[in-house]
N, C-alpha and C positions, 0 to 999 in steps of 0.2 A: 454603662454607655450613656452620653450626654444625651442631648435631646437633639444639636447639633447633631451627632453621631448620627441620631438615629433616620434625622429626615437626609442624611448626607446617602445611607444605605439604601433608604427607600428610593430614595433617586436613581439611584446606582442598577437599583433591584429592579427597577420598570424597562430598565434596558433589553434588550430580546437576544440573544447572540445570532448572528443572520444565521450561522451553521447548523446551530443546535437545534435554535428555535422554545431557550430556557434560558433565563436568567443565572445571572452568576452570585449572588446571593443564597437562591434555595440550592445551585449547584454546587456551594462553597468554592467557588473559583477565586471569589473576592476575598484577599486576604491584606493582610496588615495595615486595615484603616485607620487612619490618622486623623483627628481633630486638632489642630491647636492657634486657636484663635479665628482666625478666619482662613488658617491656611489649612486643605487636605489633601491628603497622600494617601496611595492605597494600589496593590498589588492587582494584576488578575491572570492566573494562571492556567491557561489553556489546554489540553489534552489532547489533543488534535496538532498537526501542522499546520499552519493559517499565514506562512510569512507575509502573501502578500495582501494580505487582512488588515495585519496589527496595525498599522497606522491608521485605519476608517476607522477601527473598533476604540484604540487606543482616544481619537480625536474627539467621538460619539460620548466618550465615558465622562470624558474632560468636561464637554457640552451637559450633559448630563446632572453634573455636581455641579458646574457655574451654577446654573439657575437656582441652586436652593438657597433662597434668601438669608446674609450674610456671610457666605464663601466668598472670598476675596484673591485665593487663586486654589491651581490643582496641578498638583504632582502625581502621576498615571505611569504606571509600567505597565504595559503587556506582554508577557513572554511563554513560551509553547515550554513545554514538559510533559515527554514523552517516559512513559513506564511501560515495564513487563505487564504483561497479562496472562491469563490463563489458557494453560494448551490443554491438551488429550488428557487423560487420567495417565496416573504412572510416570507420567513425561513431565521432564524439568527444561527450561528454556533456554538454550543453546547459550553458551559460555560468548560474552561478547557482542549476545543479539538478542534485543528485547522480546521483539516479535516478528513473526516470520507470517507471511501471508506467498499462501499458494495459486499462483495464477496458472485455470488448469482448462482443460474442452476436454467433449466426450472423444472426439474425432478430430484427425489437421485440416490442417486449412482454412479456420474460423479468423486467422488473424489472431490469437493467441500469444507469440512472440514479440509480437509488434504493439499488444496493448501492458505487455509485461514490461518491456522496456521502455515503454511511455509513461504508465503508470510508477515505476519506478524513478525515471526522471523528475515527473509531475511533484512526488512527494519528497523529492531532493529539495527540489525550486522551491517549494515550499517551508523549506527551514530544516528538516530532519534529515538523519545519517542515514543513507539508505544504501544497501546491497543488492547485487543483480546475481544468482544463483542461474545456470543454464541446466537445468537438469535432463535436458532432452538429447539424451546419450546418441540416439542415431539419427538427428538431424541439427547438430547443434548449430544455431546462425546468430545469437549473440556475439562473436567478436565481428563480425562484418556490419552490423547494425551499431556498432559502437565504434568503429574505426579502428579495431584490434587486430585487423586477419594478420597471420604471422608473426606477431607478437608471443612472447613466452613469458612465464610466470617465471621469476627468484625463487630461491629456499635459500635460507640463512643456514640451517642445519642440518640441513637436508632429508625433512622429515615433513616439514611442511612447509604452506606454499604463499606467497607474499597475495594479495588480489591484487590483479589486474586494475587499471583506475582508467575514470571517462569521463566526464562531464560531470564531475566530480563524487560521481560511482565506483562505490568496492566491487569490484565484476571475477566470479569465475566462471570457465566452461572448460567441459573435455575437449572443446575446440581448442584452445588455446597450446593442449597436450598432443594433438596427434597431426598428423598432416592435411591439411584443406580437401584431396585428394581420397584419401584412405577413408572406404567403408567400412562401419563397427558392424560387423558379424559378431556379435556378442550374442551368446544366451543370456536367459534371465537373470542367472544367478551373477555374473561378473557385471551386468551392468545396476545390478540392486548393490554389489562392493564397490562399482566405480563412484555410482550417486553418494555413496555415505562418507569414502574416500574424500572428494571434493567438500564435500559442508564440512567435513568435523576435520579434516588437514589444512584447511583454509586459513589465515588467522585474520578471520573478520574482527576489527576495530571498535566499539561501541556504537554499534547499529542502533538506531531507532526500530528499522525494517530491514527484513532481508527480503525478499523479492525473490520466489524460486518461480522459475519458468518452469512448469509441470510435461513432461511427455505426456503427448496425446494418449485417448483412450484410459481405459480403467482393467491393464491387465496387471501381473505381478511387479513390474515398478512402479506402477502409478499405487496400488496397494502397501507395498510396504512402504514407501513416501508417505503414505497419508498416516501409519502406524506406528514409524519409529521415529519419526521426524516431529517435534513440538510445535507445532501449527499452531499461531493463533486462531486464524481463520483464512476460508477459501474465497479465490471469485471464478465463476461461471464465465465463458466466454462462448458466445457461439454466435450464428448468423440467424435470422428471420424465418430461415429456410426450414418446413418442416420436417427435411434428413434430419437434418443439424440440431435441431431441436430433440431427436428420439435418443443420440449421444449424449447430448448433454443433461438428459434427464438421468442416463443413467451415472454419468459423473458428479452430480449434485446425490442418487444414490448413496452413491460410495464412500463419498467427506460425510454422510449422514450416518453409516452402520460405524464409523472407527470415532465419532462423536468428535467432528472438526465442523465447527458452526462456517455456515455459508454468507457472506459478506451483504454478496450480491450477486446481477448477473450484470454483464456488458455483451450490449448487441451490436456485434461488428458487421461494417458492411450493410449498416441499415437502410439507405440510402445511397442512389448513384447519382454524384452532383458532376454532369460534363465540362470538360474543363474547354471547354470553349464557346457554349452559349450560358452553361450556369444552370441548366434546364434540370429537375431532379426527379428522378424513376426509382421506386422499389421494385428492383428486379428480382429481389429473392425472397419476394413475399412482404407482410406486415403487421405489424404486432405479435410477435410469436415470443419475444423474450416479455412480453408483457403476458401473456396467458400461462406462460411455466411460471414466471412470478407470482402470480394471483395463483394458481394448482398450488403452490409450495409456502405462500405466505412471504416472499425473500420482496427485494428491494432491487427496480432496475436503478442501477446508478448512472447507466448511461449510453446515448444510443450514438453509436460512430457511423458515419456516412463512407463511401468505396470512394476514395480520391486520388485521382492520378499522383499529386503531390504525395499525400503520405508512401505512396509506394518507392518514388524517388529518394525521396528523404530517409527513408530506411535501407535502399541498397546502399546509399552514399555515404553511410555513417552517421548520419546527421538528422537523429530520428527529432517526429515531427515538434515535439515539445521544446525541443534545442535550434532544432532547423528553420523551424518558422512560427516563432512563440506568440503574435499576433494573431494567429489563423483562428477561425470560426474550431477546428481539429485540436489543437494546441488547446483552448480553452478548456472544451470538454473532456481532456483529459485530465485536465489541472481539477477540474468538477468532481471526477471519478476519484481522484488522490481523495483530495477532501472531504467525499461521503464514506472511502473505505477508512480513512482516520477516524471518522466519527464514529464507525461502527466499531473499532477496535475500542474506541475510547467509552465506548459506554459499555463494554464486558468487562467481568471482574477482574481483579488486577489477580497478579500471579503472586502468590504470600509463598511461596516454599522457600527463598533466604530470607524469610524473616522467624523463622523459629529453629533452632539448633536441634542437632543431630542427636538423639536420646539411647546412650549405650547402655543394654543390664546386663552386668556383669556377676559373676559369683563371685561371693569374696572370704 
């Protein structure tokens, strides 16, 4: 390496990444530097989805390299590359889908659906392939929060099933399958073959993420979910409310005994902001997703406020990250995509297609 080279890196290297909060030098993100004459080029590959980053970061880099004395211009890509990572023991990662992140509560009602479908948009916007799984067999409300009610899924062979698409989301649900009308009286066992049916008949496309919307509670769906299904990792949803807190401890439990690391938590409903004076009330209490996060050692990624808006925006199809992507809501959601990216991106990557199949044979 020139000596150029070297003060070009060092430059490079003092940089902070805003997400990371680490340089992309000891990260090895910085890849293919170029020296030649006064001109540098040089790669930086991101693990995370960050779309609407790369241009400040990209800009930052460029500034960065000007200033070491004799550079005379700079050539900067920044681009997102998203990999497998590691799921449960025994478990390989879903044919088509990198990684799957289960958005789950101990109990309904926390706003769960509504932050899986944000959060799934959130890490669209943000550059990555991302899937919406409804797995909540007897309340399914994914097609009506995406604009889908009455819509039906294709099969080309009639064995499986085309997704659903939204706002530029691969979407399944048993909604989609039954009539709007019709209550599933299902026992456990048919809806633990209905949940596997949909994921593995699906032909999800090269996901980044799949996004499965978790059925409330932790009884035998939400178990064998967490068991046969290759989970990256999970997020916690719940409200402030010390109920909703005793559920959701025991849901954070449960991703814990089948060895599905927990992302984070998101506390919905943290906050009542009235929509007509702006005036803001915690009516269900305060700091409680912060004290199960300190009990557990996890990360709140993000506290959501109770707004007339997102409510709207969600029966009307037009959830809040799409519907009104200015909003103080929208933001914070896009915040949550981006620490749950980071937290996948710093777990071990998933090596099982990279070593071949080893037969012993007698011969």
């Amino acid at each position: 390496m020139t000596v150029m080279q070297e003060a070009v890196q060092a430059a490079l290297g003092n940089f902070i990444d805003p997400n990371t909060q680490k340089d992309y030098v000891s990260t090895r993100a910085l890849k293919n530097l170029k020296v030649e004459g006064g001109q540098v080029s040089f790669d930086v590959e991101l693990g995370y989805p960050a779309g609407t980053q790369i241009e400040s970061i990209r800009a930052a880099l460029i500034e960065a390299a000007r200033a070491v004395p004799g550079v005379t211009g700079v050539a900067a890509n920044v681009a997102v590359k998203i990999v497998a990572h590691a799921v449960q023991r025994n478990l390989k990662p879903l044919p088509g889908v990198k990684n799957i992140i289960a958005v789950a509560s101990g109990k309904g009602g926390v706003g769960k659906s509504t932050t899986a479908v944000n959060l799934a948009l959130a890490l669209s916007g943000e550059g990555a392939s991302v899937g919406l799984l409804d797995a909540d067999i007897y309340g399914p409300s994914v097609p009506q929060m995406l604009g889908l009610t009455g819509q039906r899924p294709e099969s080309a062979d009639g064995k499986s099933m085309e997704p659903m698409r939204a706002f530029g989301l691969q979407t399944m649900s048993i909604g989609f399958l039954v009539d709007i009308d019709s209550p599933m009286v299902w026992r456990g066992p048919m809806v633990t073959q209905a949940l596997g049916q949909l994921l593995d008949q699906t032909q999800w496309r090269d996901l980044d993420y799949l996004v499965v919307d978790m059925p409330p509670g932790t009884g035998d769906a939400q178990l064998t979910l967490a068991q046969k299904v290759p989970v990256t990792g999970a997020l916690i949803v719940t409200t402030p409310q010390d109920i909703a807190l005793i559920d959701a401890r025991k849901g954070f439990r449960m991703f814990e005994k089948v060895g599905v690391p927990i992302l984070g938590l998101v506390e919905n409903m943290s906050i009542h902001v009235c929509s007509r004076c702006g005036h803001e009330e915690r009516i269900f209490g305060e700091g409680g997703a912060e004290r199960m996060a300190r009990d557990y050692g996890v990360e709140v990624l993000g506290a959501l406020p109770l707004e007339l808006e997102i409510r709207e925006l969600t029966d009307a199809g037009k959830p809040t990250v799409v519907g009104a992507p200015l909003s103080r809501a929208a933001e914070i959601y896009r915040t949550i995509a981006r620490r749950v990216g980071l937290r996948i991106a710093e777990r071990a990557r998933d090596m099982s297609g990279k070593f071949p199949n080893i037969v012993v044979q007698n011969t």
